[in-house]
N, C-alpha and C positions, 0 to 999 in steps of 0.2 A: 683842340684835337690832340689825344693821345695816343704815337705813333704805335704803343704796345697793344694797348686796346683796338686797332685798327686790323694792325696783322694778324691778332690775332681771332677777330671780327672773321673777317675774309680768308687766310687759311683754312678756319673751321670749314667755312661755307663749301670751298673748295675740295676738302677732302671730302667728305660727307654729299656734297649736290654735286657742285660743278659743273660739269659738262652734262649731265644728265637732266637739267633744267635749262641752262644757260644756251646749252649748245656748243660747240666748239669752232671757232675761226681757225680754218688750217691754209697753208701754201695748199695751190695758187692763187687764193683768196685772201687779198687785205682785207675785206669786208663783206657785207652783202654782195656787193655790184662794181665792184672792182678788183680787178687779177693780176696777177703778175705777166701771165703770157701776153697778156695786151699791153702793158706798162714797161714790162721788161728793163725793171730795176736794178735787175744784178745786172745780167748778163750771164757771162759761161763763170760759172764756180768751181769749175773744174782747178784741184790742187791749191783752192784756198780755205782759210781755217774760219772758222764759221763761230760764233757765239748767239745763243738766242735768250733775251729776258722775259721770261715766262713762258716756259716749251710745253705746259701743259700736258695733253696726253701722247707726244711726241710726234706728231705724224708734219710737223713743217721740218724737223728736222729728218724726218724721213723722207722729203720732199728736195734737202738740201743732198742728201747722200747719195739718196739717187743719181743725184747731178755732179758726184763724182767730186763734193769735198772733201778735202782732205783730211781734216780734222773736224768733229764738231763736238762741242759744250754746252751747253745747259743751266741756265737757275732756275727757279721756279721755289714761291712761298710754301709747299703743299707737297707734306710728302706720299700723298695719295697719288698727287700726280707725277710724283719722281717715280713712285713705284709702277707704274700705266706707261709711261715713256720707256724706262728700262724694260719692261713686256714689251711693248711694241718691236722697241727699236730691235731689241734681241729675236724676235721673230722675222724681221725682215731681212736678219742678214746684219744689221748694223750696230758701230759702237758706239758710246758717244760719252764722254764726262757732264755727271750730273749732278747738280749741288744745290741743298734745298737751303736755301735761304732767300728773307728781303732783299730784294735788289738794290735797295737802298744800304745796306752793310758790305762792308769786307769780309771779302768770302773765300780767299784763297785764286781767283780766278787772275791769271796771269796779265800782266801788263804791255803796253807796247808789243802783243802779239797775232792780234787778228786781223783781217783782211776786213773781214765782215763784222757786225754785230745788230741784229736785228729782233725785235719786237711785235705780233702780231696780233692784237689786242689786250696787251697786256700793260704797257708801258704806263697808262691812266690810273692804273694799283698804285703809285709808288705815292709815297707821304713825304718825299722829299725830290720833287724834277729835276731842279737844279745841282744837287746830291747824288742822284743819279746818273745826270746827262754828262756829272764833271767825272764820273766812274768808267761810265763806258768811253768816254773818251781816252779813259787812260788805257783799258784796255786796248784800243785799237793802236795799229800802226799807224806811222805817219800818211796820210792821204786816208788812211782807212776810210771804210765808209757803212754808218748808221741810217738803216732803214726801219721805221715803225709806222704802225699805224693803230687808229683810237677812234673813238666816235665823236662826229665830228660835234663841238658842242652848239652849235646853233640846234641840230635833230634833238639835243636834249629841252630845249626850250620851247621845243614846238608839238601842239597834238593837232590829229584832224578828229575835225568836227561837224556835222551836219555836214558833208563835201565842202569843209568849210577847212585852212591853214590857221588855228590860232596861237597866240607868246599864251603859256602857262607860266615863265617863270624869268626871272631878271638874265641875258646874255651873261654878263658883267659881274653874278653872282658867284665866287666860288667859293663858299663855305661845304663844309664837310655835314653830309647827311646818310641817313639810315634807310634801305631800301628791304623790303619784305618780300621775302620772294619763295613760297613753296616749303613754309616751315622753317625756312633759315632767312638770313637778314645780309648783309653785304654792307659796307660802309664806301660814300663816293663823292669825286669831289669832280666839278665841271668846271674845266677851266678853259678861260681864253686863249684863239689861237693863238693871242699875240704873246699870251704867258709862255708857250711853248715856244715859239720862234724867239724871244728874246733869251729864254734858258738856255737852247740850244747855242747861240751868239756868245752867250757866257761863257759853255763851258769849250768854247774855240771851235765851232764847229760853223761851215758856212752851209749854204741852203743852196741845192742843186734841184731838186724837183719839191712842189705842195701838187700834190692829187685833192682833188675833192669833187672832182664829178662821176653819177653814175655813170656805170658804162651800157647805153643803151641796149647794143646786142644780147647783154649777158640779161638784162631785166625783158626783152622781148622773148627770150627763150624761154624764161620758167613761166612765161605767161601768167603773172604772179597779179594779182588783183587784190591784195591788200592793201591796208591803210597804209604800209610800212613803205609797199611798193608803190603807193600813189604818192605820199610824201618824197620820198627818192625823185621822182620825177622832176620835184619843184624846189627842193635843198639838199645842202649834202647831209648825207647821213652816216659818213667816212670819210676820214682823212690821213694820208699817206705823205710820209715827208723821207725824203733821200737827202742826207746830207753828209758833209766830209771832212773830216780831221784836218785842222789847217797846220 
């Protein structure tokens, strides 16, 4: 796997599709079927300084402002989507420091500063977790506290079929592969929870909440009768981790 071929795989995709294919996960929503209002991760963010890794077309940090942060910042691979944030947020009323770079690089984003640093389906881009997770750690203050969430990878290893749950592909596997998707391509790699939970152990961070159940009321509402939403039923298909700078 070559990390320069990768971003620049996936930046492309980004400027060019994006969110106009992919769709966009924003606050309230770690995922499909699970929220923050019911989870209630932060808490009040009222006068703390916020970081987001991959803010996309900005509307979770307009979701953090509203709520009366004090500061927020921004990376994201894509500067299509630095330019769609700065719109946004400038439309709402809001500021925000934005910085188009791999998450995986040094970027200028300040250390031992933030309260918060959070990710909302983004975090699974990086070509280096443990490089990453040792980064945002430095960003954060001591106790800080990292919230992201990803898909969970068991939903990647599973299709439905004939009303039937079957394994298409090894848990266990996470090699890097090429995804087709509406004229543009995407590069991704599925990796174990346990990859992620011992990364994070690395780079000093302890584990305070793993989410990964849907949240029934939110899937009875949209009365949603997909494959997507029948698989939800029976595994997770998001996962949400709260953890904290030791």
């Amino acid at each position: 796997m070559d990390k320069n071929s990768v971003y620049k795989t996936n930046s492309f995709y980004w400027d060019t599709k994006g969110n106009d294919f992919l769709g966009a996960i924003v606050l309230p929503f770690y995922g499909a079927f699970v929220s923050e209002e019911k989870c209630q991760l932060f808490g009040d963010v009222s006068g703390k300084k916020m970081l987001e890794i991959g803010c996309g077309n900005g509307q979770s940090l307009q979701y953090q402002g509203e709520r009366k942060a004090s500061e927020l910042w921004a990376v994201d691979i894509s500067e299509k989507q630095i330019e769609k944030a700065t719109q946004h947020l400038k439309a709402c009323g809001l500021s925000a420091k934005l910085i188009c770079s791999p998450m995986e690089e040094e970027c200028g984003i300040p250390v031992d500063y933030f309260d918060f640093v959070y990710s909302i389906y983004a975090i699974g881009w990086t070509t280096d977790l443990e490089g990453t997770f040792c980064r945002i750690a430095s960003y954060l203050k001591k106790d800080g506290v990292f919230i992201f969430s990803w898909s969970h990878p068991i939903h990647k290893c599973v299709v439905a079929e004939n009303n039937m749950l079957a394994f298409k592909k090894c848990y266990f596997d996470e090699s890097w592969y090429s995804v087709s998707l509406d004229e543009g391509a995407l590069t991704l790699s599925d990796r174990k929870l346990s990859t992620y939970v011992n990364a994070l152990a690395k780079a000093g961070f302890v584990i305070e909440q793993l989410i990964e159940q849907s949240d029934d009321e939110i899937m009875q509402s949209r009365d949603d009768n997909s494959d997507f939403a029948k698989k939800a039923k029976m595994l997770p298909v998001t996962f949400v981790v709260k953890a904290r700078k030791l």
